[in-house]
KETOR-44748 format. One record per residue (C-alpha): residue in one letter; x negated, y negated, z negated. Coordinates in steps of 0.5 Angstrom, whole numbers. Each point is the difference from the previous one (the first is absolute). Example, Ala and Ser with C-alpha at 12.3 -4.5 7.8 and 13.67 -1.06 7.14 Angstrom:
2
<r><resn>A</resn><X>-25</X><Y>9</Y><Z>-16</Z></r>
<r><resn>S</resn><X>-2</X><Y>-7</Y><Z>2</Z></r>
***
This chain:
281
<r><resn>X</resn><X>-687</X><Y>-284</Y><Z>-218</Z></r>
<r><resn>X</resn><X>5</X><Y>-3</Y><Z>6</Z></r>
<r><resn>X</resn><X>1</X><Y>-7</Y><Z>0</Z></r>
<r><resn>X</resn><X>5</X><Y>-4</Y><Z>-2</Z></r>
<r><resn>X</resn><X>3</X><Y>-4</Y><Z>6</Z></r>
<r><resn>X</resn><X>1</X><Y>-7</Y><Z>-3</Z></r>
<r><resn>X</resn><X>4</X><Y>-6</Y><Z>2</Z></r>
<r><resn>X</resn><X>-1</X><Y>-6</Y><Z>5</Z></r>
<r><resn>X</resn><X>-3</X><Y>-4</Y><Z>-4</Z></r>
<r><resn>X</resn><X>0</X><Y>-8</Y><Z>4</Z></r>
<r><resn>X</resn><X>-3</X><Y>-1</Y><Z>7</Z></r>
<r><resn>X</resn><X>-3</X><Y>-6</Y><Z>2</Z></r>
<r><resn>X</resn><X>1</X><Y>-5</Y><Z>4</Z></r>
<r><resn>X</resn><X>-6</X><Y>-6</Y><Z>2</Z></r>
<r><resn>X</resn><X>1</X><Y>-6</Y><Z>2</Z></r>
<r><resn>X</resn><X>-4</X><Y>-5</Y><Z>2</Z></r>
<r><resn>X</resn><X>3</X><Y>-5</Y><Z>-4</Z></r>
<r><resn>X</resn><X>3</X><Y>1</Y><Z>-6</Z></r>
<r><resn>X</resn><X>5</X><Y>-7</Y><Z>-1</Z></r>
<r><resn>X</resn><X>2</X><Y>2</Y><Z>6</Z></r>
<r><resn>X</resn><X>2</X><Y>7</Y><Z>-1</Z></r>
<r><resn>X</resn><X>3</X><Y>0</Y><Z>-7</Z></r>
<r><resn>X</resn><X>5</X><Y>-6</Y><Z>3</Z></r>
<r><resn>X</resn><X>2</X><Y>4</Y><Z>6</Z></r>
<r><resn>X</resn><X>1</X><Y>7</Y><Z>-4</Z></r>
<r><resn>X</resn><X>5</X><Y>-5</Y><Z>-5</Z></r>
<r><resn>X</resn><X>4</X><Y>-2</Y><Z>5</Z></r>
<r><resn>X</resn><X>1</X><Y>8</Y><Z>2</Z></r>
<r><resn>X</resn><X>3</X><Y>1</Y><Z>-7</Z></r>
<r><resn>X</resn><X>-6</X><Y>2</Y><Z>-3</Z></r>
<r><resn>X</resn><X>-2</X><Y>-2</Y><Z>-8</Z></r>
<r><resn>X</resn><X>-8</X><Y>-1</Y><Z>-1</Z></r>
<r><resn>X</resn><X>-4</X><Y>0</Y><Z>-6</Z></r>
<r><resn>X</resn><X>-4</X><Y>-4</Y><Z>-2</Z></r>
<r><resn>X</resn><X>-7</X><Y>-1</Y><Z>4</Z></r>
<r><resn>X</resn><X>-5</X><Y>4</Y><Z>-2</Z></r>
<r><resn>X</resn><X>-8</X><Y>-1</Y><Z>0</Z></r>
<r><resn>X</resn><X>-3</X><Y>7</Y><Z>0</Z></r>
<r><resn>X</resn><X>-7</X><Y>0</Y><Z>-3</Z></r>
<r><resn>X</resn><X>-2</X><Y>4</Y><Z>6</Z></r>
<r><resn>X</resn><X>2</X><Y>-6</Y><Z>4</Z></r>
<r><resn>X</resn><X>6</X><Y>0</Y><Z>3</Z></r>
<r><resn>X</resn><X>7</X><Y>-4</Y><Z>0</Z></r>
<r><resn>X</resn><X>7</X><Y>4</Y><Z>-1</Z></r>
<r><resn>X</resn><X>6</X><Y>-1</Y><Z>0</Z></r>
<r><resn>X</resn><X>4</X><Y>7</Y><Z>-1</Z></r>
<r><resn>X</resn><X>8</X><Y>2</Y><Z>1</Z></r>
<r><resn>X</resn><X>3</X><Y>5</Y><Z>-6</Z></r>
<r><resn>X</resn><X>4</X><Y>5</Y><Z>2</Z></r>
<r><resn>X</resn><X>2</X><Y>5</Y><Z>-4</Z></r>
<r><resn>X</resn><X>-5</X><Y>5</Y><Z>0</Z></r>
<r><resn>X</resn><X>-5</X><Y>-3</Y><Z>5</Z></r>
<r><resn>X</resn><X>-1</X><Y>-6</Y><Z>4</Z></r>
<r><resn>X</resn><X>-3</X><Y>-5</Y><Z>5</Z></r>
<r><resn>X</resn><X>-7</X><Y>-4</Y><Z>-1</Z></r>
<r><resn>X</resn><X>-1</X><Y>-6</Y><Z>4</Z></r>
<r><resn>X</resn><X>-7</X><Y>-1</Y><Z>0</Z></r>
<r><resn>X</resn><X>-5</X><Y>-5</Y><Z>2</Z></r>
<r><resn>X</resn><X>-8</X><Y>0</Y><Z>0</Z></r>
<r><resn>X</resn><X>-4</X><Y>-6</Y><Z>-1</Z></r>
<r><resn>X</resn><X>-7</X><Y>2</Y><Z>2</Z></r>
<r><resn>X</resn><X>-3</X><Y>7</Y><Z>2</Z></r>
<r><resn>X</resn><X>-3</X><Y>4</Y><Z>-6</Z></r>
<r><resn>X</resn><X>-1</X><Y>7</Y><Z>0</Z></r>
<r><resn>X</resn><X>6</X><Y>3</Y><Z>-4</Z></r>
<r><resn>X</resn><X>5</X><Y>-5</Y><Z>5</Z></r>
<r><resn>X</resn><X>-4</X><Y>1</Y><Z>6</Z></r>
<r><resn>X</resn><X>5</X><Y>4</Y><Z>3</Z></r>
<r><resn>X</resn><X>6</X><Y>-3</Y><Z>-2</Z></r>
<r><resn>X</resn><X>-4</X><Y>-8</Y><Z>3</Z></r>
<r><resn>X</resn><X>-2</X><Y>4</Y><Z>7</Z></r>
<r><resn>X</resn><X>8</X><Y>1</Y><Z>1</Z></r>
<r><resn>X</resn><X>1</X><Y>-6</Y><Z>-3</Z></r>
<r><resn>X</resn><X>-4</X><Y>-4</Y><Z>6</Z></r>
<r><resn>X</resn><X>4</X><Y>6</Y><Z>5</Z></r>
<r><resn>X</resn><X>7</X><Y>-4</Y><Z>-2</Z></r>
<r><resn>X</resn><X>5</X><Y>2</Y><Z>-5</Z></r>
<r><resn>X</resn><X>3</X><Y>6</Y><Z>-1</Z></r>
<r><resn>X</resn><X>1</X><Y>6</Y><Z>-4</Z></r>
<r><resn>X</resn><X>-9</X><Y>2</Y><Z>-1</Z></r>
<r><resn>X</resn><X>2</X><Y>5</Y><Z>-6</Z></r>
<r><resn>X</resn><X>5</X><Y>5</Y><Z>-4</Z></r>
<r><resn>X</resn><X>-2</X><Y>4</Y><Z>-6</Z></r>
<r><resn>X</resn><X>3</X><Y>5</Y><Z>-5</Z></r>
<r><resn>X</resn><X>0</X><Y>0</Y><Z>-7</Z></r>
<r><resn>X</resn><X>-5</X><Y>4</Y><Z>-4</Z></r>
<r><resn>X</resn><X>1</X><Y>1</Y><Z>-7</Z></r>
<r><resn>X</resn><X>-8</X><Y>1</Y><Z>1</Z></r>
<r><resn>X</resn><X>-4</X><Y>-3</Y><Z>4</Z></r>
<r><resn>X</resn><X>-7</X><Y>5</Y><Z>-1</Z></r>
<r><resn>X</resn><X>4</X><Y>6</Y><Z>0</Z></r>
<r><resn>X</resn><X>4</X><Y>-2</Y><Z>7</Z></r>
<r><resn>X</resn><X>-7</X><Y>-2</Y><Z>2</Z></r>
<r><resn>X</resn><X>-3</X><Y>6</Y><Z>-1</Z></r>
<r><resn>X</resn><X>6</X><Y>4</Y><Z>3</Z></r>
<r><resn>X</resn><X>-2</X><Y>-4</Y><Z>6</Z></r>
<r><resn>X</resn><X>-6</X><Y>2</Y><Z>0</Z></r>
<r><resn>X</resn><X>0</X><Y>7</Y><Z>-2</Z></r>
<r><resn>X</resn><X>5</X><Y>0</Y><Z>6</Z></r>
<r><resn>X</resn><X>-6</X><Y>-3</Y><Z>6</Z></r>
<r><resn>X</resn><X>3</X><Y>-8</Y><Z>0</Z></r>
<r><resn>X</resn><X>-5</X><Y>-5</Y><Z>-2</Z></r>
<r><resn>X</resn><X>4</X><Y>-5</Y><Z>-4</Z></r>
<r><resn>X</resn><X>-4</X><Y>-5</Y><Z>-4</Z></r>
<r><resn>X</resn><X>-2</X><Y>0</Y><Z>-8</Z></r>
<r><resn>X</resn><X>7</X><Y>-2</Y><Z>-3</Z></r>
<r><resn>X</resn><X>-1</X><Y>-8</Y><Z>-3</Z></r>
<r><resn>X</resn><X>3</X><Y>-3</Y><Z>-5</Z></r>
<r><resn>X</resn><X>2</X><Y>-7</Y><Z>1</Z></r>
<r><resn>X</resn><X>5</X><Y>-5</Y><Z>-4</Z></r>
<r><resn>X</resn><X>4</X><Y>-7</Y><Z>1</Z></r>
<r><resn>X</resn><X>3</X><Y>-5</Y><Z>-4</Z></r>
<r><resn>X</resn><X>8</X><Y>0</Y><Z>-1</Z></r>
<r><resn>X</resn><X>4</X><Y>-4</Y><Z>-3</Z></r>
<r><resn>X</resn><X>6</X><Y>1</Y><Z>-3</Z></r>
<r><resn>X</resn><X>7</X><Y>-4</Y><Z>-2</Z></r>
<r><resn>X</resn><X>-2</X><Y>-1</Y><Z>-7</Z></r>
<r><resn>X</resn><X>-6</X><Y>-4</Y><Z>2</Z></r>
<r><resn>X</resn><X>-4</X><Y>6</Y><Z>-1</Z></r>
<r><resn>X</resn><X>-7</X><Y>3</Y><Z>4</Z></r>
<r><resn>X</resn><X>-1</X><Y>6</Y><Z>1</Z></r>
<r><resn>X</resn><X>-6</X><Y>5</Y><Z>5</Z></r>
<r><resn>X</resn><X>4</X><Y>5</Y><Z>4</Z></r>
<r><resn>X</resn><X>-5</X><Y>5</Y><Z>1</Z></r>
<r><resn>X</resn><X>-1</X><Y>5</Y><Z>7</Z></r>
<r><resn>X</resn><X>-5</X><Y>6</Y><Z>1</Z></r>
<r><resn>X</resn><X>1</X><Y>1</Y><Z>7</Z></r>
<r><resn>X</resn><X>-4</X><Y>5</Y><Z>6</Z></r>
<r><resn>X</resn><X>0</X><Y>0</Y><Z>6</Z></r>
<r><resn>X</resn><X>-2</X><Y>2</Y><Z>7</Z></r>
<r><resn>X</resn><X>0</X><Y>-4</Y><Z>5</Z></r>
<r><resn>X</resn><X>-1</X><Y>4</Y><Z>6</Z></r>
<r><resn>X</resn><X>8</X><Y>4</Y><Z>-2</Z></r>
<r><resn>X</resn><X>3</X><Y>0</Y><Z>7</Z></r>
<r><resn>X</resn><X>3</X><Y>-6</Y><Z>2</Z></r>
<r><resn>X</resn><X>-2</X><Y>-4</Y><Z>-5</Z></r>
<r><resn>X</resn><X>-2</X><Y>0</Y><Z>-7</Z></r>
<r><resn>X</resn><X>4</X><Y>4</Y><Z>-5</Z></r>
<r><resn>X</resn><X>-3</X><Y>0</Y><Z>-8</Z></r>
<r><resn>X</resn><X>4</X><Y>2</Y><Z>-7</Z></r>
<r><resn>X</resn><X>1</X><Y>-5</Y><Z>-5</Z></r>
<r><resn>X</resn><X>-1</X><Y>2</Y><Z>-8</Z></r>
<r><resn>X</resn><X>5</X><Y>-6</Y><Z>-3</Z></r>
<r><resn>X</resn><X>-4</X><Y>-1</Y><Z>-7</Z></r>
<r><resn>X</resn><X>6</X><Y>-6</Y><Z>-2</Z></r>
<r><resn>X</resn><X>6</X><Y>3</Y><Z>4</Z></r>
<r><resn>X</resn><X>4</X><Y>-4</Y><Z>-5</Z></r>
<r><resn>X</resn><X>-3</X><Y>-6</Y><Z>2</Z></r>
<r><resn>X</resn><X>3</X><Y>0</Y><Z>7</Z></r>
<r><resn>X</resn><X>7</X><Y>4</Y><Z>0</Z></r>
<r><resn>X</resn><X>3</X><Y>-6</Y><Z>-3</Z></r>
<r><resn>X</resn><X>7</X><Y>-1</Y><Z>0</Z></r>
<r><resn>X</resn><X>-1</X><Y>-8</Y><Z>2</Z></r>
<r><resn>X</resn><X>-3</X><Y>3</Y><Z>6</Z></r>
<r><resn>X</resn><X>3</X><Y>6</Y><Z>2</Z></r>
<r><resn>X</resn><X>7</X><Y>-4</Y><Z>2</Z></r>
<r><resn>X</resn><X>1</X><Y>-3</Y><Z>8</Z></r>
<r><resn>X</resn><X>4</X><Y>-3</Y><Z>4</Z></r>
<r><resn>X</resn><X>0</X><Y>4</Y><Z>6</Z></r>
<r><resn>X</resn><X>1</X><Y>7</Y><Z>-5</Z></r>
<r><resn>X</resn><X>-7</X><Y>4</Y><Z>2</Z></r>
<r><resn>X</resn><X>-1</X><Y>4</Y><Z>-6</Z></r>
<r><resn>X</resn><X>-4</X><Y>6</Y><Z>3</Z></r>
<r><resn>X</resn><X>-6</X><Y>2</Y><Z>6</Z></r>
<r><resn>X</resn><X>5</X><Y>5</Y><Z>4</Z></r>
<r><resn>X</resn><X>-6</X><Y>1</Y><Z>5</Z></r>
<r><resn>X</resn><X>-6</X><Y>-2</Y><Z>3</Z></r>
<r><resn>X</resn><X>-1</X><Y>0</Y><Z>8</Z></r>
<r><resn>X</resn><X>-8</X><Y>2</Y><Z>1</Z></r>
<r><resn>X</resn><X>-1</X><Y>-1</Y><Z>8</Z></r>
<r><resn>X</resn><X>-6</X><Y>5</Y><Z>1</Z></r>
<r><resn>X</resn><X>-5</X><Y>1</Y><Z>7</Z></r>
<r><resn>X</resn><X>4</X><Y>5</Y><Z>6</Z></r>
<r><resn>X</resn><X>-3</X><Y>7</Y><Z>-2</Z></r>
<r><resn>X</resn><X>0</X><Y>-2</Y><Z>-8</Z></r>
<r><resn>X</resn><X>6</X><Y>1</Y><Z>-2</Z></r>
<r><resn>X</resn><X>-1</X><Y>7</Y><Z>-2</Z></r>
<r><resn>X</resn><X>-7</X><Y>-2</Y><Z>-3</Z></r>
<r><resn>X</resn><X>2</X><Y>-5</Y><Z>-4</Z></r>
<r><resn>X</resn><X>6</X><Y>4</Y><Z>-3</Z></r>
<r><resn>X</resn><X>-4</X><Y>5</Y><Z>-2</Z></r>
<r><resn>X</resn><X>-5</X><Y>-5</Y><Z>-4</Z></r>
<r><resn>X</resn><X>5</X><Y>-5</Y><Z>-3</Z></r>
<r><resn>X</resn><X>5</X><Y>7</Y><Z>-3</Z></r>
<r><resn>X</resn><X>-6</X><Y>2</Y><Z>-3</Z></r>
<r><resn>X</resn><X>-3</X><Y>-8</Y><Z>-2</Z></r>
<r><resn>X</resn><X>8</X><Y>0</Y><Z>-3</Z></r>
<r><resn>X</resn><X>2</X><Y>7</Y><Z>-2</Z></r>
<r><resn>X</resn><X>5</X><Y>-2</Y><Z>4</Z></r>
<r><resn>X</resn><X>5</X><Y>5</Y><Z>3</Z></r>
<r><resn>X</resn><X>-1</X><Y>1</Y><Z>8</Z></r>
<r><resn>X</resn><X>8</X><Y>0</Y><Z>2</Z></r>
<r><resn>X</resn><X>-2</X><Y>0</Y><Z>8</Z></r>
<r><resn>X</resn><X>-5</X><Y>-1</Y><Z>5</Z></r>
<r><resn>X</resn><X>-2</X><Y>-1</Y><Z>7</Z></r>
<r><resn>X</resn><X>-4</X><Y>-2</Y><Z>6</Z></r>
<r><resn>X</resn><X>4</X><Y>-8</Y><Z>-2</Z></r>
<r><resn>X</resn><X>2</X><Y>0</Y><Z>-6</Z></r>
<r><resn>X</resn><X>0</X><Y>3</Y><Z>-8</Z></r>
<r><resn>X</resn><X>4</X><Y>0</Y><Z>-6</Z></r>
<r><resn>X</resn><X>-3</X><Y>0</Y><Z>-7</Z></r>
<r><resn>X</resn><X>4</X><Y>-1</Y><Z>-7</Z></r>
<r><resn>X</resn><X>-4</X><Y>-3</Y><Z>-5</Z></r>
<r><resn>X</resn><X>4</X><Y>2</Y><Z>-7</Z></r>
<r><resn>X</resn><X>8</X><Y>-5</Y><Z>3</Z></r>
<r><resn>X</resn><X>-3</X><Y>-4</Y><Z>5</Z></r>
<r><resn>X</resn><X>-3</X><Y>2</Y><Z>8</Z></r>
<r><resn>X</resn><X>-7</X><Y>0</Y><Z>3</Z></r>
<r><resn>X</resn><X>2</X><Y>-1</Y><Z>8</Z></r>
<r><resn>X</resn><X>-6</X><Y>1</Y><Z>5</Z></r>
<r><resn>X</resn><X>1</X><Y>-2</Y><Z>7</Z></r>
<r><resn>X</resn><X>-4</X><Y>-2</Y><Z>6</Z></r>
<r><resn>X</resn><X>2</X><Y>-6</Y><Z>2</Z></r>
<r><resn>X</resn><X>5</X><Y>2</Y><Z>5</Z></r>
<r><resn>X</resn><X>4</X><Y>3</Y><Z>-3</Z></r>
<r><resn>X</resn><X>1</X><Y>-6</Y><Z>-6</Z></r>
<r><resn>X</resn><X>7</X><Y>-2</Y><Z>4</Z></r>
<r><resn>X</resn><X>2</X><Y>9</Y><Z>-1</Z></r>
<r><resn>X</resn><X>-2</X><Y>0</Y><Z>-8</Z></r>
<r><resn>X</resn><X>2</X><Y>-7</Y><Z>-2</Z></r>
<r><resn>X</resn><X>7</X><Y>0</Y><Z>5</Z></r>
<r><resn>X</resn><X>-1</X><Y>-7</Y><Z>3</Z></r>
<r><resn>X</resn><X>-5</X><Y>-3</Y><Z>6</Z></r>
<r><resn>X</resn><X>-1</X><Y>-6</Y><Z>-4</Z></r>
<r><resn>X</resn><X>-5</X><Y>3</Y><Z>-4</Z></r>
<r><resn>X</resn><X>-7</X><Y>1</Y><Z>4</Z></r>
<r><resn>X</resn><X>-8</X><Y>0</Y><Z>-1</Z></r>
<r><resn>X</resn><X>-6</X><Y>-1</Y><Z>4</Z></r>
<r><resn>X</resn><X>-4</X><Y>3</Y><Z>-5</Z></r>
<r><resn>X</resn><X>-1</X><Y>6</Y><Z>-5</Z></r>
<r><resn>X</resn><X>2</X><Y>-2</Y><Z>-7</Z></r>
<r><resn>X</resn><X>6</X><Y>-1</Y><Z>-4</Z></r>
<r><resn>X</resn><X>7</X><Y>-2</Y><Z>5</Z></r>
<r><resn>X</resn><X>5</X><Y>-1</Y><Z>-5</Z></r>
<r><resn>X</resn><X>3</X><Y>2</Y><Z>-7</Z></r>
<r><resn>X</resn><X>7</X><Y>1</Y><Z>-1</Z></r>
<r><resn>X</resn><X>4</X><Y>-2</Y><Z>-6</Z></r>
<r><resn>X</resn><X>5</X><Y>3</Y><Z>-5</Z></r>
<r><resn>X</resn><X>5</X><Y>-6</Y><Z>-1</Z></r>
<r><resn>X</resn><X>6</X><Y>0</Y><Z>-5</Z></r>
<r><resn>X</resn><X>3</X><Y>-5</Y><Z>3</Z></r>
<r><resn>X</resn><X>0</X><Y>-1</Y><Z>8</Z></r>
<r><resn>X</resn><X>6</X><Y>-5</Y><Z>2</Z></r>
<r><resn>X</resn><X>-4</X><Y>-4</Y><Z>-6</Z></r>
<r><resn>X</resn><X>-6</X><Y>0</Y><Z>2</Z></r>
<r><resn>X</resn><X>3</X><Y>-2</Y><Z>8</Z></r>
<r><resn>X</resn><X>3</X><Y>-6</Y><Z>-3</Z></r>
<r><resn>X</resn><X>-7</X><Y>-2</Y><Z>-3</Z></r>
<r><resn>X</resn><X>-3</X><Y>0</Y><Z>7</Z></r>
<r><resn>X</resn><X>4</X><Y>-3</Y><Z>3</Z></r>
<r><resn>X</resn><X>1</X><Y>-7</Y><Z>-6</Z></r>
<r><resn>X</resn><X>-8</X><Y>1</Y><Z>2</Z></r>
<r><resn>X</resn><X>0</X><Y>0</Y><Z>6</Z></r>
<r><resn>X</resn><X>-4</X><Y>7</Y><Z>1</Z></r>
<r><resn>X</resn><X>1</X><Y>3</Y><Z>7</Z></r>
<r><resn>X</resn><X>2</X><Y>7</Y><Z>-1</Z></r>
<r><resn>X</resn><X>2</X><Y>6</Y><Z>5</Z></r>
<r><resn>X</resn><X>7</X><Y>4</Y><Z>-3</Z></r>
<r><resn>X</resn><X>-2</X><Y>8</Y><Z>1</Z></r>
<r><resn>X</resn><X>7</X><Y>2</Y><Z>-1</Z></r>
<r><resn>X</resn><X>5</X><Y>-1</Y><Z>-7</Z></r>
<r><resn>X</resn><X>-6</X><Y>2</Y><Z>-4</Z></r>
<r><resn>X</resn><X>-7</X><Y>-2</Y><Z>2</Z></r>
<r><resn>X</resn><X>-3</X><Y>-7</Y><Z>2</Z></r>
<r><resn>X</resn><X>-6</X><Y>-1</Y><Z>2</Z></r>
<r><resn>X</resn><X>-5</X><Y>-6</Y><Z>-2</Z></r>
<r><resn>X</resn><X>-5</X><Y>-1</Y><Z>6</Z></r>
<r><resn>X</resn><X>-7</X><Y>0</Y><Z>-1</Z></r>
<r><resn>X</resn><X>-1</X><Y>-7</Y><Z>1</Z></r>
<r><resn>X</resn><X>4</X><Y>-2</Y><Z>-4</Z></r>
<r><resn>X</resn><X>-3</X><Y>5</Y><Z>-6</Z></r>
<r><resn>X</resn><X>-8</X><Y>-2</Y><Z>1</Z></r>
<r><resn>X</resn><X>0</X><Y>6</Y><Z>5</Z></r>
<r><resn>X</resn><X>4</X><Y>5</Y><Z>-2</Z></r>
<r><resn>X</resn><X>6</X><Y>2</Y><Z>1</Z></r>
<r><resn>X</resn><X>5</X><Y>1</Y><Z>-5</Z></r>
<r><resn>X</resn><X>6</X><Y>5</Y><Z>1</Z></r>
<r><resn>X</resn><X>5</X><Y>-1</Y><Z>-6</Z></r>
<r><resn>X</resn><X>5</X><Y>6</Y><Z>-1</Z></r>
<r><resn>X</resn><X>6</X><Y>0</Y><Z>-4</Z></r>
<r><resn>X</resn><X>-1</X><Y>4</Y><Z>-6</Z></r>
***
């Protein structure tokens, strides 16, 4: 059976401070739910857009189901993950395998959330990952409580975001072709094109670009996005309100760089390490 490409689903940004964190990103127009208590251990809070979204993240001690996310975390913040929906965990896991990655067996885990009528309810994950994925980690995630998440209080923002458009992946010279090949078959994405420095792949509306780090300035069009290591640089947004979301920034004081009438560029050290690219829808 040919597998189905599915969606992002969020990628996830750690930070070594969560207080400080959830403050910035409401000063860059984003809207937080609540903070969450994972049983695995973690704390979150998360960006709704329409069909995915932005984790922020922070470990408070190594265990063995975060370690990966506490070891990025200790390097400094930035963008550790991205993951696509599964309607199956186990089925997208075995598709993995059969294909030669090794992913982990697939976990399910929950966290609280509480909503405006004052009630609480898990919402509840089954994930896999693979942590040795080009560049960074990718996993998928199996929403078993969708309705818990995609709520219409946590969906508006100030700054209009309402989609993932692309995600930037910088990846080792000598890689690119490589890890393209790896992430169309991880995602059952489509190649759209690739070279020795750069690779396009569409995952079902939005885009996995895969560059080595000289050519960010090329895929991302401006200088002021660099990177020092391999990882996930910078994720571009769809807004639906742009000169809104300007004017946001600038009563909050957020530096930004205008990338012409239709883009803006948040740069990364004022978005806990990766740079944010909103486009006017």
């Amino acid at each position: 059976m040919t597998a189905v490409s599915e969606p992002f689903d969020h990628a996830v940004v750690v930070c070594g401070d969560l207080d400080t964190a959830a403050a910035n990103w409401r000063a860059l127009g984003f809207t937080l739910t609540p903070r969450g208590y994972h049983t695995l251990g973690s704390q979150n809070h998360c960006i709704m857009l329409a069909r995915d979204y932005l984790e922020l993240l922070h470990v408070t001690a190594p265990s063995p189901s975060r370690q990966y996310y506490w070891d990025a975390q200790q390097r400094g913040d930035g963008c550790a993950a991205m993951s696509c929906k599964s309607r199956d965990a186990f089925a997208t896991a075995a598709r993995l395998r059969a294909a030669g990655y090794q992913t982990s067996d697939p976990i399910e885990f929950s966290r609280p959330v509480r909503l405006d009528d004052g009630s609480e309810h898990p919402a509840t994950f089954r994930v896999t990952a693979l942590d040795e994925a080009p560049g960074a980690r990718y996993f998928v995630c199996e929403h078993r409580t969708p309705e818990l998440l995609w709520r219409p209080e946590w969906m508006t923002h100030a700054n209009g975001a309402t989609a993932i458009e692309v995600a930037y992946l910088v990846v080792e010279a000598g890689q690119v072709r490589a890890a393209a090949a790896a992430y169309a078959e991880m995602t059952a994405g489509t190649p759209i094109a690739a070279d020795d420095r750069v690779a396009r792949i569409a995952v079902d509306g939005a885009e996995l670009v895969i560059s080595t780090a000289d050519a960010l300035a090329e895929v991302t069009g401006t200088l002021h996005i660099t990177a020092k290591t391999t990882g996930y640089a910078a994720i571009r947004l769809s807004t639906s309100d742009l000169a809104k979301a300007r004017t946001h920034w600038g009563t909050q004081s957020v530096a930004t760089v205008d990338l012409g009438q239709q883009a803006t560029l948040v740069p990364a050290a004022s978005a806990n390490g990766v740079a944010l690219v909103f486009a006017q829808a």
